[in-house]
C-alpha positions as CSV (number, residue, x, y, z in Angstrom):
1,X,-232.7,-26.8,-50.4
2,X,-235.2,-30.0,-50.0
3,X,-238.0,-30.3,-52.4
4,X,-239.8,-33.7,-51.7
5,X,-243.7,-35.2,-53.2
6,X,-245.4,-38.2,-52.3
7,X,-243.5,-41.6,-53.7
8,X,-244.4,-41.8,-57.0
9,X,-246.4,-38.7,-57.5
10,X,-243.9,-36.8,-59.4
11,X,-240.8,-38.7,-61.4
12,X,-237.9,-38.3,-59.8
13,X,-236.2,-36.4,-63.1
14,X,-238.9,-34.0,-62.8
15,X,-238.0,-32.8,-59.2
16,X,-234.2,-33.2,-60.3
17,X,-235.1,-30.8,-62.9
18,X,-237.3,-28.4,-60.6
19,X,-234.2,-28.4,-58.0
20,X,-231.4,-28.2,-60.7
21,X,-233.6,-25.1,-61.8
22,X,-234.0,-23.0,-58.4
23,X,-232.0,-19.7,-57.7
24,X,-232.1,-16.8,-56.4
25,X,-234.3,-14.3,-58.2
26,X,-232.8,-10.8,-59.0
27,X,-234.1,-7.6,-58.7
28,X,-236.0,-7.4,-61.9
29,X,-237.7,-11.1,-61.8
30,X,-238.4,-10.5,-57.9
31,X,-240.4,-6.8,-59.5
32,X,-241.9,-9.0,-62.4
33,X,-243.1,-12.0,-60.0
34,X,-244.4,-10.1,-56.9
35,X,-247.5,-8.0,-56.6
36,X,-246.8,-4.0,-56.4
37,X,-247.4,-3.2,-53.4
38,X,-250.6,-1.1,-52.6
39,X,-250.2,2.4,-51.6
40,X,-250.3,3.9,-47.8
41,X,-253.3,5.1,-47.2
42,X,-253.7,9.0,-47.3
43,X,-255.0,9.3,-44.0
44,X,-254.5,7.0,-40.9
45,X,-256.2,4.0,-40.4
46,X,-259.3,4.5,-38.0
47,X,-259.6,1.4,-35.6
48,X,-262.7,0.8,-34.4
49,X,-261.7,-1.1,-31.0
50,X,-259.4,1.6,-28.8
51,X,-261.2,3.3,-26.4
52,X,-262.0,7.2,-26.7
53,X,-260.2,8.0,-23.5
54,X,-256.8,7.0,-21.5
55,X,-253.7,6.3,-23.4
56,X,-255.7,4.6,-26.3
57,X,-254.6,1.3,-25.8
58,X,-257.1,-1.9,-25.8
59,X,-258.5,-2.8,-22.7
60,X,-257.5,-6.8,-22.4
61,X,-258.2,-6.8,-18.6
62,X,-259.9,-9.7,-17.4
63,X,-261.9,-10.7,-14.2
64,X,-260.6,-13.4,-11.6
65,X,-260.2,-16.5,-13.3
66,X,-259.4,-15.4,-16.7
């Protein structure tokens, strides 16, 4: 792990502390830290850039030149 601030900006106990202090969260900090997760959509997502015919994939062609 490497934790570094500009010289002077933070005592140098205060980052010993902050590394001294990391871990690995578990399960039940990791739920209590992160955002839930929103929930899947009921119905697919409708993209407004695929053509309506062909295999629906975008159409990234370009001319001579690029």
């Amino acid at each position: 792990m490497r934790l570094s601030a500009e010289r002077d900006a933070v005592p140098r106990e205060v980052l010993r502390a902050l590394v001294l202090a990391a871990h690995r969260p578990d399960a039940a900090e990791t739920d209590r830290r992160l955002p839930s997760a929103a929930p899947a959509p009921a119905a697919p997502v409708e993209r407004g850039d695929l053509p309506p015919f062909g295999d629906g994939a975008p159409d990234n062609h370009v001319d001579v030149g690029g």
